[in-house]
N, C-alpha and C positions, 0 to 999 in steps of 0.2 A: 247112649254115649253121654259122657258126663262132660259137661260146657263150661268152662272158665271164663268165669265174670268178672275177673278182677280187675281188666282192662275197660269193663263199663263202669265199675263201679267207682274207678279212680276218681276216670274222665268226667265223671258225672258229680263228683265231689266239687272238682274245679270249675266245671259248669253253672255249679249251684254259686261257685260264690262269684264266680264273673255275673253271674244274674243278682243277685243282690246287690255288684255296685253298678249296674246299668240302672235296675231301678230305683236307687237312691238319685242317679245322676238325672235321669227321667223325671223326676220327681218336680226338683230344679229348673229343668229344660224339657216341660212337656210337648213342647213343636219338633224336637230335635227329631227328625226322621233316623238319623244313623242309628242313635239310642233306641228308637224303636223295631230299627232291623235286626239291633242283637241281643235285644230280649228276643224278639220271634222267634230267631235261628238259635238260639242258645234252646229255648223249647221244642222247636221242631227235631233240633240234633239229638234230647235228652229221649223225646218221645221213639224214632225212629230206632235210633239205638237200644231204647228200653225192648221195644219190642221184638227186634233182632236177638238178643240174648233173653230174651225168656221170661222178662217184665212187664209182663202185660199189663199188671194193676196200674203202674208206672206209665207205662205209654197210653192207658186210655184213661187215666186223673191228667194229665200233662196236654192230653190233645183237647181238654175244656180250654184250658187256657192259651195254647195256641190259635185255636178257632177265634176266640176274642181279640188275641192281639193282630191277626189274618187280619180284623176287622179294621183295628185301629191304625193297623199300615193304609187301608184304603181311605182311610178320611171317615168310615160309618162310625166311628168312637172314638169319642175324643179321651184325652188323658187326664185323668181326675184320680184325688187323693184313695178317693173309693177304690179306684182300680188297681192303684199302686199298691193300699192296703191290702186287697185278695189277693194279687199278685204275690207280695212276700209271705203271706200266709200257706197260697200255696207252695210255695219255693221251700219254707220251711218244713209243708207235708210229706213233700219228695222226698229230703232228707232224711223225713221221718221212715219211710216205705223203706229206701234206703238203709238205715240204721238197721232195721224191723233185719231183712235181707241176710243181714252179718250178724245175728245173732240179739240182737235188741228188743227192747220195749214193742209190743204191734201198736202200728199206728192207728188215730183216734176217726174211728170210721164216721163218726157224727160228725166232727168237724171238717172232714174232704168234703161227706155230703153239703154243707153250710157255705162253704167256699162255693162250691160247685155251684149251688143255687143261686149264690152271689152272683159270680160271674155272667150265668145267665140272663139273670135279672138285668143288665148292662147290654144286654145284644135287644136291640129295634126288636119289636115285637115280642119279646121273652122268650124266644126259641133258642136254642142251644149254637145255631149254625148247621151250615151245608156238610154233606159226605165230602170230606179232602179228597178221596178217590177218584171223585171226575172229575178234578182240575187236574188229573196226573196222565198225562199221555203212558201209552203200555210204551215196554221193549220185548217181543218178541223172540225176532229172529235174529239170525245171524248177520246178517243183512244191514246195508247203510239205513239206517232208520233216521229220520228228522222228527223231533218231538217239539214239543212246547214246552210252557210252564210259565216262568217268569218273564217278564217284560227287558227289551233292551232295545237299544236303536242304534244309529250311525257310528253316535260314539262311545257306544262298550267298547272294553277289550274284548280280543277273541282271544280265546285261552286254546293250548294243543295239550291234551291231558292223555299219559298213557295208564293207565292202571292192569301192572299184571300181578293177579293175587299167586301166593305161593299154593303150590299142590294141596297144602294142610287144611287148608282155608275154612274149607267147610266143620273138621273137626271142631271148630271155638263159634260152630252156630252160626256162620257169618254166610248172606247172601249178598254176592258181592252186586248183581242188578239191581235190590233197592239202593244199594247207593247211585246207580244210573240214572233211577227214582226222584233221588233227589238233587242231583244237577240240575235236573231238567226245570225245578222249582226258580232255580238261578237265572235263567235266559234260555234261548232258542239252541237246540244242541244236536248235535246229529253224530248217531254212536257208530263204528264200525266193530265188530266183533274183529278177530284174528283166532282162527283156529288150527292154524299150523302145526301145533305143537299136539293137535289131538292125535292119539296113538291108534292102531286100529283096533275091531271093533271085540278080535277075543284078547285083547292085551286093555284093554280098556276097564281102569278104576272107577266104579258109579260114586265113592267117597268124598274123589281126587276133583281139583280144578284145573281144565287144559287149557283154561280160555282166555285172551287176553286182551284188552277194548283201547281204542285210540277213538276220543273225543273232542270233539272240534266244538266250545261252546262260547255263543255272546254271552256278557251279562258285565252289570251296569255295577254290581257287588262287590266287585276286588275279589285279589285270590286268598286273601284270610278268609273268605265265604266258602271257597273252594274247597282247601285244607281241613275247613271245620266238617265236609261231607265223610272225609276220610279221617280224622279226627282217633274214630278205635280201631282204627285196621292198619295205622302208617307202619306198625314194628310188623305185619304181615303179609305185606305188599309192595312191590317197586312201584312208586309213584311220580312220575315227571311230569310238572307244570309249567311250560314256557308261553310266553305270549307270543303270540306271534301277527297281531297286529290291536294297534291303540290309536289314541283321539291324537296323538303327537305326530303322528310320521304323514308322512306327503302324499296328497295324492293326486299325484300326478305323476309317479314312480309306476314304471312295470313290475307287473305282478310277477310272482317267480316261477318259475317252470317246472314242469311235474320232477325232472330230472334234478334241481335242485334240492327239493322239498324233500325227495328221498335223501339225498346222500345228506343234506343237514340232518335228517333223523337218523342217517346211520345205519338207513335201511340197506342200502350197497355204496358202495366205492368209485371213486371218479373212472378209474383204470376201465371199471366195467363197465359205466355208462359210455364210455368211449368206444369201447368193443363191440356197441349193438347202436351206434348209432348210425352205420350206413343202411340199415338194411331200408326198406319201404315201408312196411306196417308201423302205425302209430307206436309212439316209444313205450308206453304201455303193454300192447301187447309183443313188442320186442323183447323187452324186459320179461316177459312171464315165458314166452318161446324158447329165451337162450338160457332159460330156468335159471335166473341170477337175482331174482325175489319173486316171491309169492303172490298171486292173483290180488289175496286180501288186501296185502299191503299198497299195492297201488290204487286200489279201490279207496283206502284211506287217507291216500297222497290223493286224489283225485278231487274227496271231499275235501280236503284243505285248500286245496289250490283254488276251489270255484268259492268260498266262503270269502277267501283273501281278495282273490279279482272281485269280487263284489261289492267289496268295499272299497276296493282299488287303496288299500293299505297296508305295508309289507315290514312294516321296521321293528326288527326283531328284538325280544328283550328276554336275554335267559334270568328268568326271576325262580327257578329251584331251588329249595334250602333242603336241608336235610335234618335232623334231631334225634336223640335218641332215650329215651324217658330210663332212668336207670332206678332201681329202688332204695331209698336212705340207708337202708342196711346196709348193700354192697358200697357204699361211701363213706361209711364209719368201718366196715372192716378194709377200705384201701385208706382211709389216714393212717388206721393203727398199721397197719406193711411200712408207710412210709414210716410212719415214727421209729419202729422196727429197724427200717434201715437207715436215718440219721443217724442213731445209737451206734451201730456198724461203724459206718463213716466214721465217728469221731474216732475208736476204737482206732481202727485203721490211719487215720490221722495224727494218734498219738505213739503207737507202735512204727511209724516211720520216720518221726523226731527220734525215737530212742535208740534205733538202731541205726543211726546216721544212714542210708541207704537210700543215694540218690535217687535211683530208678524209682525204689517206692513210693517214693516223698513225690513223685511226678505224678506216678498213679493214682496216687491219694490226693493230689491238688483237681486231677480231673473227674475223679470220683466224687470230691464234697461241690466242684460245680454242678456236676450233674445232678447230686444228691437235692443240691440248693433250688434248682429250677421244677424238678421234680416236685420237690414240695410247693415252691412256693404254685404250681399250675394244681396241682391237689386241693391246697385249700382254697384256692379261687373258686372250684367247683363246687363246695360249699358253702359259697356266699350267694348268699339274697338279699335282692334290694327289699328292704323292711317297708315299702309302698305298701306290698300285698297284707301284711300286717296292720297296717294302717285302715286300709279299707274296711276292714272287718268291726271297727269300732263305727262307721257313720250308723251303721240298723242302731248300736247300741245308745248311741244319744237319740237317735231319732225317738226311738220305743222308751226310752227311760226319760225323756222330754217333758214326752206327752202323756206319759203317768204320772208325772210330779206336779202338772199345769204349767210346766215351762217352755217359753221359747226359747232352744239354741242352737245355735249355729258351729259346725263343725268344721275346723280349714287345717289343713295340711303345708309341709314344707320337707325338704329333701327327703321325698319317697325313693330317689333312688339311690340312696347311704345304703351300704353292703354291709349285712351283718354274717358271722358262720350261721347253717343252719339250726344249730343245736341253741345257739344263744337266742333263736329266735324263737324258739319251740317254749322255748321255759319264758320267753316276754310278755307272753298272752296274757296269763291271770295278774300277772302285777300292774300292769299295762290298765286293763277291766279297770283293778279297783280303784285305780288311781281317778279314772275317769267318773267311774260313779260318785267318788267321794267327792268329786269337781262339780257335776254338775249335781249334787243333793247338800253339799254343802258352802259352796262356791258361790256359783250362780245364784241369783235372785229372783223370785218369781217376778214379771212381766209389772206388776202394779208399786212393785216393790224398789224397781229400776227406775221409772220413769217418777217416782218420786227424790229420788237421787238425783234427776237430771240425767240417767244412764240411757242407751237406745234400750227400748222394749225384749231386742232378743239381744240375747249375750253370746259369748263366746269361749268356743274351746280349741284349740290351735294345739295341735302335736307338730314335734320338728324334731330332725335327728340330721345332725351334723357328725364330720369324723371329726376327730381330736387326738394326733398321733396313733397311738397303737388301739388307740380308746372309740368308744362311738359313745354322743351325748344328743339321748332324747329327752326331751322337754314337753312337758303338759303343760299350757297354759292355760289359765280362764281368767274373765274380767271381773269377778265376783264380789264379792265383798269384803276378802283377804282373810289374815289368820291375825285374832287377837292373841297376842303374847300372854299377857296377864290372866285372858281368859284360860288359856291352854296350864298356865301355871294352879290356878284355881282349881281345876276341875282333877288334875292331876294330884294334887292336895286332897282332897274329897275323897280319891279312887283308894288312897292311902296308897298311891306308885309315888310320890316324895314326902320327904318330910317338908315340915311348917317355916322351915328358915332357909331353905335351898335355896340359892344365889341363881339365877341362871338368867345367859343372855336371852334378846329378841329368837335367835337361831336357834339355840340352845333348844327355847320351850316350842318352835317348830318343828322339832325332832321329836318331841312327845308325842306327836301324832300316832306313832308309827309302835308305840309299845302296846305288850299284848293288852288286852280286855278294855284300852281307850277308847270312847266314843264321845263324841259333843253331841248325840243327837237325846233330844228330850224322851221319849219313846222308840221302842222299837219295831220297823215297817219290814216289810220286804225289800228296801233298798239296804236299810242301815242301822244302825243300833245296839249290834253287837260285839262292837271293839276288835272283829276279828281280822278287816281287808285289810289295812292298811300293816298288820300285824306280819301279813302273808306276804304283801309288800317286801319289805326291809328282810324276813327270810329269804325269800326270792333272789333278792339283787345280792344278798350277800353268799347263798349260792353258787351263783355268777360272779365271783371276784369282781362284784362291783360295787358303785358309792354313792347317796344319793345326799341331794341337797335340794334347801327349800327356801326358794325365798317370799316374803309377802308384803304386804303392803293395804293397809285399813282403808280399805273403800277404792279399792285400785284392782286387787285382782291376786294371787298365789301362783309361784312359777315351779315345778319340780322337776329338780335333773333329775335322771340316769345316767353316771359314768359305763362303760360296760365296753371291759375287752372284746376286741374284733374275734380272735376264735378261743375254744377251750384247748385246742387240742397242744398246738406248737406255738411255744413263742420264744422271743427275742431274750437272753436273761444275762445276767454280771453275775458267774461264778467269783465266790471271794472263799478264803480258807479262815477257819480259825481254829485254832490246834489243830488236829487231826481230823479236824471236821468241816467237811463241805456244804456251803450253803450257793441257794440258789436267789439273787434279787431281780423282778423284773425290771428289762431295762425300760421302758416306757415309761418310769417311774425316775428312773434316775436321773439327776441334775449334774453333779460336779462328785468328783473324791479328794480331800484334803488327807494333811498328814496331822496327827494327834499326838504329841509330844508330852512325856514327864513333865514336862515344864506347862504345857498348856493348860495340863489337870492342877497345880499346885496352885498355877494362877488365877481358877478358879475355884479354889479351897473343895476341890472334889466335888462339887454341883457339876451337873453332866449338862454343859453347854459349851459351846467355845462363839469368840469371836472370825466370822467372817467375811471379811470386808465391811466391818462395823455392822455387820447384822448378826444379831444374838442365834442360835442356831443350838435347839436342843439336843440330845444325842442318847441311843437307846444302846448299853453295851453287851453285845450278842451273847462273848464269852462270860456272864453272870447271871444274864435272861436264861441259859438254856443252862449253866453251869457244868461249860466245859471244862476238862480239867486241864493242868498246864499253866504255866507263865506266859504271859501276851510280851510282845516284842519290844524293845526299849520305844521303837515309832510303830505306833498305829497307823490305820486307815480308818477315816469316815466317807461311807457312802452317804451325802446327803441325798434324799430323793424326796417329790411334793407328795405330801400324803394329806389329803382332805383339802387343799388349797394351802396346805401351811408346810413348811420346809424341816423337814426334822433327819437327822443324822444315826449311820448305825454301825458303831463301831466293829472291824471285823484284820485281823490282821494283818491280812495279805488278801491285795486284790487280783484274781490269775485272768480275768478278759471277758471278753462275748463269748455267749454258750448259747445254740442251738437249743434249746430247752423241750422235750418232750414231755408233757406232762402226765403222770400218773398218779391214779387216785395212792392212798394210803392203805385202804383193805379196812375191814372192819375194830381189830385191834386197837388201833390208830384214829379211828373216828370222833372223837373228842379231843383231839390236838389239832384247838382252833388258833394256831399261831401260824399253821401250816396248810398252806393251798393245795398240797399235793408234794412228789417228790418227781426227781428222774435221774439216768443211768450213765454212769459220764465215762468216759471213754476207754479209765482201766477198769471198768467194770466196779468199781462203788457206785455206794449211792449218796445224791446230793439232796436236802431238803429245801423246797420251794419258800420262802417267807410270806406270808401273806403279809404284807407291810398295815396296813388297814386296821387288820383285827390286834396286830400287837402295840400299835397307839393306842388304838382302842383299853387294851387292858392293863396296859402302864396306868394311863390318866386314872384309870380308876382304883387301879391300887393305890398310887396318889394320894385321891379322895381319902380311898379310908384311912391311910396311915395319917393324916392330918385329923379328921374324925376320932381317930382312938388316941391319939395325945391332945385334947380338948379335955380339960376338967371337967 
């Protein structure tokens, strides 16, 4: 029978990289015991589960490094750089196994071995560690079993855990007891089977699971400890976690009575417990005689109740969540349905304006609300906070640091700013180089600094704030800033400008970013080949986004990222000009003026007007694109901020807010960089989207040249 791993292999991706920032955070804070319980459990969960789905090479490379950190929970090993070091090496080998798994490179069995030896090397006497097996109490029978495992006392929670797997269960390789396994690792736990549901014995599937466990366990862990046992099985299983008694509630309170305990779990009904309460036999076995629940079940009410009296602490806390993992695919094909059905909508919205027809126009106003909620709950599901993003760069300064001979220091600022998933998919390598160019060209080596008078380590600070429709991250470092003149110099050499080019401070910070530039004297494995920062500025422009750079000689270099919140739907100012519909975003847009015969004349035809005494350039759409037709005695300018600077784009008629669905242009179209994409407006034309950006962009430089070619 063939076994789907997909569900380990996810879970194990996200494992990996929650273990990579425990042990950067570790690193930092080697006393921190929590940091040390979730590196364990994040290896204990990877190993258990490796081995449950049929990774063995996985679960016994992974059980080295649990048996050491087993160690370092007890106090026998302390946390040292060394450890942290084999620690990410292994984390990184998993990955490797991992990768291997799905079709990749096989991993480099000299260096598991190398690791291995390491780790060893780190345990009192050079031995490897004890079998984990006999610290595991067995589960057996069907029978109230009390086990061990992990430590707890007075004041753990007691947790009431039902776990019923579905009939399939076994199919995806899953034995649902080793998870019993590993509760038991949590605190003192006492299982009840429930086999009610077993069928008899020639109707009876040996495939199929009938069984279902009610769990009564201390533990000092929290129920994220809990959740993480079940972790690959929650989409395969009913899982209820309540507490039902903690270090908060009184004790001095009566404990509850077996009769309660049932009808709170739903096992029977008041009505019933009512019904059998005169008789004389214990309510127990009243309850099983007037056949209104099942033996097992009060067996399992019975262990709960004597666990809670024992504590003499009853105050209950429903702490269940529930989640649902869905895969990025089925989330990009439910934006496109929605975007699909905004297009509808408007459709709809404009066929009930033309046919005057009340009722419609009603149905259509409750349709674009719903339409509007619908989306706007859509795209929220594809938002991520960009923290986890973040995370992923502390290995990369760490590791690129300490290859360069440098100290630095890595700090963070609004990780939880929401980006769409998709804008965050494409942030990674522009993100990378940015950081590498920071800290190899930025930063200063440590001897280099404290000659300056600078502290010895330096720094590199990412931050992402929202800014209307927009999200703006930021790389900082303290470094040693960006010469202009040098930038202009080397750009001169490259033969990427001529010898007399004019250019601001900013101006020649934006040379960074052209292809084949490099300041570096030689070429390393970090840098040298003109080509990140190149990938950069592709990237974000990609991303309908904008970047800017500021610097400062012996202070340090700041780079934004502008970057729309999603690709899919945005907010847009339909305007007409002839016959033709354009699309501006509105997160862009400032104010719209009226553009008169007379404003042009007063300016002898130079494309700017006065605005409240500010100069305000102006780009005119109907000549850019050369529509045809006659523009109307009064114009329209949309001003909108494009680069920080205010510029104006002339367009006839302005017709409102547009719902904007964005669609690519298809391949034909693929070099019409004026245009961000296009989308489908209500009678069924189509409107094109403006990149505002890339068309400043290519005025100014037509500009240039036309002043260039009239130069003697």
């Amino acid at each position: 029978m063939e076994i789907d791993t997909s569900a380990f292999t996810e879970e194990a991706y996200e494992l990996l990289s929650e273990l990579e920032d425990s042990l950067l955070e570790l690193e930092e804070a080697p006393e921190d015991e929590d940091l040390i319980g979730r590196v364990f459990r994040a290896m204990h969960t990877i190993k258990g589960s490796g081995a449950m789905f049929g990774f063995d090479d996985i679960a016994e490379f992974t059980h080295e490094v649990e048996t050491v950190f087993d160690m370092v929970r007890g106090g026998s090993i302390p946390v040292t750089k060394t450890l942290i070091d084999l620690t990410l090496a292994a984390r990184d080998q998993i990955r490797s196994m991992l990768d291997a798994s799905a079709g990749g490179d096989p991993p480099d069995e000299a260096k598991a071995q190398t690791i291995i030896t390491g780790l060893r090397a780190l345990v009192p006497g050079g031995g490897g560690g004890g079998d984990e097996g006999s610290a595991n109490a067995q589960v057996t029978t069907p029978d109230t079993q009390q086990t061990g495992g992990g430590k707890a006392d007075d004041k753990a929670t007691t947790f009431r855990i039902t776990l019923a797997p579905s009939e399939d269960i076994f199919a995806n390789g899953t034995n649902p007891v080793l998870l019993l396994y590993e509760l038991q690792d949590l605190g003192p736990c006492n299982v009840v089977a429930r086999l009610g549901d077993l069928p008899h014995f020639e109707e009876l599937d040996f495939e199929k699971c009938y069984t279902r466990w009610d769990i009564i366990l201390s533990t000092n862990e929290g129920e994220n400890a809990i959740r993480d046992v079940f972790i690959f099985v929650e989409d395969e299983c009913e899982i209820d976690i309540r507490v039902i008694d903690d270090d908060d509630s009184f004790d001095d309170e009566t404990p509850k009575k077996l009769g309660e305990i049932l009808i709170e779990r739903g096992d029977i009904k008041p009505e019933q417990l009512d019904q059998v309460l005169h008789a004389q036999a214990p309510l127990g076995e009243r309850l099983v005689q007037a056949g209104v629940v099942g033996a097992e079940k009060v067996k399992s009410a019975l262990v709960e109740q004597k666990v809670v009296q024992e504590k003499r602490d009853n105050r209950k806390k429903a702490s269940a969540s529930t989640s649902l993992r869905v895969p990025s695919e089925k989330l990009d094909v439910l934006v496109d349905l929605v975007g699909e059905l905004v297009t509808v909508q408007a459709r709809l919205t404009q066929t009930s304006i033309s046919t005057h027809d009340h009722d419609l126009q009603l149905i259509a106003e409750e349709v674009e609300r719903l339409t509007g909620e619908l989306r706007d709950n859509t795209m929220s599901i594809r938002m991520l906070a960009i923290g986890t993003t973040f995370n992923k760069f502390r290995r990369l300064v760490r590791d690129l640091s300490k290859e360069l001979g440098k100290e630095i220091e890595m700090t963070t600022a609004g990780a939880d700013t929401e980006l769409d998933k998709t804008v965050i998919d494409q942030l990674n390598d522009p993100l990378i180089h940015i950081i590498r160019n920071s800290i190899d060209h930025g930063v200063e080596p440590p001897d280099v600094r404290e000659a300056a008078n600078k502290p010895r380590v330096g720094k590199v600070h990412l931050s992402a704030e929202h800014s209307g429709a927009s999200v703006l991250i930021k790389v900082m470092d303290d470094g040693k800033g960006l010469d202009a003149a040098l930038l202009k110099r080397k750009a001169i050499e490259k033969g990427q400008l001529p010898a007399d080019a004019e250019l601001s401070d900013k101006e020649c910070y934006m040379l960074i970013f052209g292809a084949g530039f490099s300041m570096a004297e030689k070429i390393t494995n970090v840098s040298g080949r003109g080509v990140g920062m190149d990938v950069v500025r592709k990237s974000i422009d990609a991303l309908r986004g904008s970047i800017d750079v500021q610097s400062e000689i012996g202070v340090g270099t700041t780079i934004t990222l502008k970057l729309p919140l999603t690709l899919a739907i945005i907010e847009g100012l339909l305007v007409k000009v002839g016959d033709e519909s354009f699309i501006l975003p509105l997160a862009a847009v400032e104010e719209c003026v009226e553009l008169t015969r007379k404003d042009v004349s007063d300016t002898h035809g130079r494309h700017v007007i006065n605005v409240r005494d500010v100069i305000v350039p102006y780009i005119r759409i109907r000549d850019r694109f050369e529509v045809k037709g006659n523009s109307p005695e009064v114009e329209q300018i949309v001003i909108a901020e494009v680069n920080e600077r205010r510029v104006g784009f002339v367009v006839d008629h302005v017709i409102g807010q547009h719902q904007t669905v964005i669609k690519s242009l298809g391949k034909n179209f693929e070099h019409s960089d004026e245009f961000s994409g296009a989308t489908i407006l209500g009678d069924g034309s189509v409107a094109l989207i403006l990149d505002l950006q890339r068309m400043v962009q290519f005025v100014q430089v037509e500009e240039v040249d036309e002043l260039n070619a009239g130069q003697p």
